[in-house]
C-alpha positions as a printed NumPy array, in Angstrom:
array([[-22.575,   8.884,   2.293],
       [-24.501,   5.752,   2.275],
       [-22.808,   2.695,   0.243],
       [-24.204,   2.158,  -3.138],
       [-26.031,  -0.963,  -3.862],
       [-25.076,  -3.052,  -6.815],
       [-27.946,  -2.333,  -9.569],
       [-27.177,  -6.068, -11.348],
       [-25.214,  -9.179, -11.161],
       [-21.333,  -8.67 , -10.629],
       [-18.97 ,  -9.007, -14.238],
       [-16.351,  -9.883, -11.675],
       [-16.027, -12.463,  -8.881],
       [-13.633, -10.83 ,  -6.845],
       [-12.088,  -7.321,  -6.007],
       [ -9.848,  -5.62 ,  -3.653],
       [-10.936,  -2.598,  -2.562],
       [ -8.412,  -0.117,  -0.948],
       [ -8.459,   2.648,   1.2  ],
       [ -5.36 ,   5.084,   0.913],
       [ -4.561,   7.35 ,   3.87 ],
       [ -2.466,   9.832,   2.015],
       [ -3.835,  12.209,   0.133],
       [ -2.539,  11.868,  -3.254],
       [  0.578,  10.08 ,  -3.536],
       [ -0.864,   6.321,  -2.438],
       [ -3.69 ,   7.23 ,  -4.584],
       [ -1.874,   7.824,  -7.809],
       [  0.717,   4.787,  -7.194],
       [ -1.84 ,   2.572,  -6.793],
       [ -4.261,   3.713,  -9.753],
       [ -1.295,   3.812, -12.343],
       [ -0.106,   0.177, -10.67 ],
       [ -3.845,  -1.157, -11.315],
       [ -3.347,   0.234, -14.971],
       [ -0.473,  -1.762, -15.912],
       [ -1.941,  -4.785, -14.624],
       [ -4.886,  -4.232, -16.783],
       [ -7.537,  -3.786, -14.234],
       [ -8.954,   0.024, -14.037],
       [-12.355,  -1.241, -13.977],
       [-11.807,  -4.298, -10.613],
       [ -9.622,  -2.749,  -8.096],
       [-11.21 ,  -0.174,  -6.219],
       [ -8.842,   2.465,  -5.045],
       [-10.776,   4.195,  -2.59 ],
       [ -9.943,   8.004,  -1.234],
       [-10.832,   8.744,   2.294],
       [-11.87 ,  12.101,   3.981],
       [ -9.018,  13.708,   5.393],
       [-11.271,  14.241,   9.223],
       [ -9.666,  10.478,   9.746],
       [ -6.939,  10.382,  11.863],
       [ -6.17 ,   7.297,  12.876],
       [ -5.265,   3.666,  10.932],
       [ -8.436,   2.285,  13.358],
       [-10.547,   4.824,  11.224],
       [ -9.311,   3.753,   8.286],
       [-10.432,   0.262,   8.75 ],
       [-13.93 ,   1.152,  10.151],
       [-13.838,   2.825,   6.953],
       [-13.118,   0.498,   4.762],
       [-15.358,  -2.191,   6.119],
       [-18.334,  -0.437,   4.494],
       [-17.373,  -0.98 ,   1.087],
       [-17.194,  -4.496,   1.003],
       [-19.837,  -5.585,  -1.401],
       [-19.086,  -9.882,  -1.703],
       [-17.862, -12.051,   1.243],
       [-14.508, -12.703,  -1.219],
       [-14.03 ,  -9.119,  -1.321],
       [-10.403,  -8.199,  -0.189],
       [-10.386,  -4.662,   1.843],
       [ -6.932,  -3.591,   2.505],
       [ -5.67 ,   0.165,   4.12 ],
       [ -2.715,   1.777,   3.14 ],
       [ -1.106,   3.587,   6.038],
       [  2.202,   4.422,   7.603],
       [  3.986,   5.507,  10.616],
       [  4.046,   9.296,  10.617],
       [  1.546,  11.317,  11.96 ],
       [ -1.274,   8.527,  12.37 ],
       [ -2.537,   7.045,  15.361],
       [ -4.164,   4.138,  17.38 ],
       [ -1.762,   1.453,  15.224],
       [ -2.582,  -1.03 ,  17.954],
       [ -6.264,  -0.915,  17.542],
       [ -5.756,  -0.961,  13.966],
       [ -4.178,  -4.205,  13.533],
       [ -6.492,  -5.635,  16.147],
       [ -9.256,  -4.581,  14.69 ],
       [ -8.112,  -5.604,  10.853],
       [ -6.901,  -9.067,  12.483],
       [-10.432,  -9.721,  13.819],
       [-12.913,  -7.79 ,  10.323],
       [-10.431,  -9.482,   7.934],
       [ -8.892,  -6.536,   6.257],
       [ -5.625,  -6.221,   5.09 ],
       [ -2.843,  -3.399,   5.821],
       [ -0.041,  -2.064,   3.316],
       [  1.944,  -0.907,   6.285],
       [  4.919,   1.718,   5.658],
       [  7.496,   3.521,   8.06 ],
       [  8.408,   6.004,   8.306],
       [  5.982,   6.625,   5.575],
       [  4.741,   5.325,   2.019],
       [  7.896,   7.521,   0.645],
       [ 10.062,   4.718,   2.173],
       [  8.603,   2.274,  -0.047],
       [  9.626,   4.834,  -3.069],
       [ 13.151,   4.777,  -1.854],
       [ 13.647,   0.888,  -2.082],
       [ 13.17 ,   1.676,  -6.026],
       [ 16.462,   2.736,  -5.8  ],
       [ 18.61 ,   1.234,  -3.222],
       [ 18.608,  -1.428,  -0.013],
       [ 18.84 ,   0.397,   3.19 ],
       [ 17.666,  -0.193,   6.775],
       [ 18.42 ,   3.585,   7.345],
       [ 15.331,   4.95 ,   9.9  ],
       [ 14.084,   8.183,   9.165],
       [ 11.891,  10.27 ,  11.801],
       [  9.289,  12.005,   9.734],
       [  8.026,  11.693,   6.315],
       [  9.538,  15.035,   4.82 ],
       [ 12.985,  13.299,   6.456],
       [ 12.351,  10.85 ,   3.3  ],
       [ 11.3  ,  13.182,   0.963],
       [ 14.89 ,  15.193,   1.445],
       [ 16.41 ,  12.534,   1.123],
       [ 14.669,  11.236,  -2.215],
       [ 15.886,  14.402,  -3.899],
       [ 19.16 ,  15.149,  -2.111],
       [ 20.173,  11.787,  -3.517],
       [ 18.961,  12.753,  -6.855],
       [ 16.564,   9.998,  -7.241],
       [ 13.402,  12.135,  -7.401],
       [ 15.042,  15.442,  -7.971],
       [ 11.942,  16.772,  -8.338],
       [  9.591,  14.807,  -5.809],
       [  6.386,  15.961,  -5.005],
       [  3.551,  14.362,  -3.295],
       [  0.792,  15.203,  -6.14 ],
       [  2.777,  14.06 ,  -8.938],
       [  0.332,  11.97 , -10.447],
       [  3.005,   9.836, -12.841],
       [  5.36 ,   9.064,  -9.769],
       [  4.939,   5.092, -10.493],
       [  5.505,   5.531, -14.278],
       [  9.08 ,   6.953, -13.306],
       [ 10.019,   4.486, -11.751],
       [  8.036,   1.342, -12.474],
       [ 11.144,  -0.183, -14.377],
       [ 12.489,  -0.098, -10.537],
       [  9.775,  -1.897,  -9.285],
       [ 11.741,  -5.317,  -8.804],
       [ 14.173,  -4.036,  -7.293],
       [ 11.909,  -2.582,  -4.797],
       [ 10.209,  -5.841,  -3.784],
       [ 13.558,  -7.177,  -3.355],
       [ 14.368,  -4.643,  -1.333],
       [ 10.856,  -4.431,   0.754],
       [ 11.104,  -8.361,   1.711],
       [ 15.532,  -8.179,   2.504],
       [ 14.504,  -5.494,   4.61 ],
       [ 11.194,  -7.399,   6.862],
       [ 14.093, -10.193,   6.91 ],
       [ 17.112,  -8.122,   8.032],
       [ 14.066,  -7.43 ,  11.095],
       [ 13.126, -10.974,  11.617],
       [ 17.289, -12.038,  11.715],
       [ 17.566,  -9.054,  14.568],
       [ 15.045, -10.915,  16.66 ],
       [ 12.216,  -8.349,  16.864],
       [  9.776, -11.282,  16.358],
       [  8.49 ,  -9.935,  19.463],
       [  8.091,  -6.52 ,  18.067],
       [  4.661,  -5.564,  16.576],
       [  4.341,  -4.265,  13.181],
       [  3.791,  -0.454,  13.756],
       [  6.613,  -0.311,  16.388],
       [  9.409,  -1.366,  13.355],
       [ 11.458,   1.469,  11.58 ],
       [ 12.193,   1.45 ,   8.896],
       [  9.499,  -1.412,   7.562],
       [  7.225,  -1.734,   4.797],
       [  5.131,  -4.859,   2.999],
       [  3.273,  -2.547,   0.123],
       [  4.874,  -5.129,  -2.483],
       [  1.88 ,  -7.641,  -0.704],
       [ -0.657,  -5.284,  -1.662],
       [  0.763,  -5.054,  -5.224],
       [  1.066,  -8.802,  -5.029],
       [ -2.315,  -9.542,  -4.026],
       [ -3.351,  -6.75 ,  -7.039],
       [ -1.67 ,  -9.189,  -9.539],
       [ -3.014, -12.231,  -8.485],
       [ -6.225, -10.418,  -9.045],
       [ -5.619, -11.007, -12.722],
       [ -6.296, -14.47 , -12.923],
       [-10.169, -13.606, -11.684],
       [-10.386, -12.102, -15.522],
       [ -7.809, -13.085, -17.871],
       [ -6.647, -16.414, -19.167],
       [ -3.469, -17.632, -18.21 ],
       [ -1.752, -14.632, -17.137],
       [  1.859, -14.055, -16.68 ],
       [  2.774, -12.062, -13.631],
       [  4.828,  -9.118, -13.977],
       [  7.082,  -9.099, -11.097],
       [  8.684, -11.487,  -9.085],
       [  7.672, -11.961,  -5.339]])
């Protein structure tokens, strides 16, 4: 479907327009996170087809969205079941665009709501087990649409967690290593980090809500 073209001048001067690869859960963690901060109506959250199947697609994809040359275009992706992570991050190094990377999967990111660990899991339902073996989120399920409002009082603790965890990797020398080769990793506190700073575009003297 072709891109829409803006009918009148912009309310906004910047927005950061995201394309999920999972289905729901992405989705609805990023739409309730854009609530809190007050900004439903400037941070697109953008659902893709599910015929992608790579990250590359995803960035392709999300290229055609951008409507202003301050425009920040980010994909959220992760580890399991994706491919062509190489020519992803090539290709979002050279167009611009910005990647919420998670592995094993997005649900890893979840976990660091509730504890540090550098614990690799294989798969994304590996995570998921896990999530409710451990009691956290008993009751887990990828749809639930009010996953962040459960545990958005964790959400500190989680960024903590999320930037320990990218240095416990840089202390064990895999410098070398790329991105999508790392497990466990995951920098989706960035993406909620650049969604915050968004705030400033639109209100006046804002205080941020988390840490980072």
């Amino acid at each position: 479907m072709p891109k829409k073209r803006l009918q009148s001048v912009r309310q906004y001067k910047k927005q950061i327009v995201i394309a999920c690869e999972g289905e729901k859960t992405e989705r609805n963690y990023l739409n309730r996170f854009k609530m809190l901060c007050e900004l439903e109506n400037v941070v697109k959250v953008k659902l893709l087809p599910h015929e992608h199947t790579s990250a590359k697609e995803l960035v392709e994809d999300v290229l055609r969205y951008k409507e202003a040359g301050n425009d920040e275009l980010w994909i959220v992706c992760d580890k399991d079941g994706y491919t062509k992570h190489h020519e992803a991050f090539c290709t979002a190094k050279e167009k611009g665009v910005k990647i919420a990377f998670s592995s094993i999967s997005f649900e890893y990111w979840l976990l660091l709501h509730f504890k540090y660990t550098a614990h690799s899991f294989t798969k994304s339902k590996d995570v998921e087990d896990y999530l409710k073996k451990m009691v956290y989120l008993p009751k887990y399920d990828k749809a639930d649409e009010n996953v962040f409002d459960k545990i958005k009082d964790k959400t500190q603790t989680a960024i903590d967690n999320a930037k320990k965890l990218r240095k416990a990797a840089k202390t064990a020398n895999y410098d070398n290593c790329k991105i999508y080769e790392l497990n466990p990793y995951t920098n989706v506190d960035e993406l909620l980090y650049a969604i915050e700073s968004l705030r400033s575009e639109y209100q006046r003297n804002p205080a941020f809500l988390f840490k980072y």
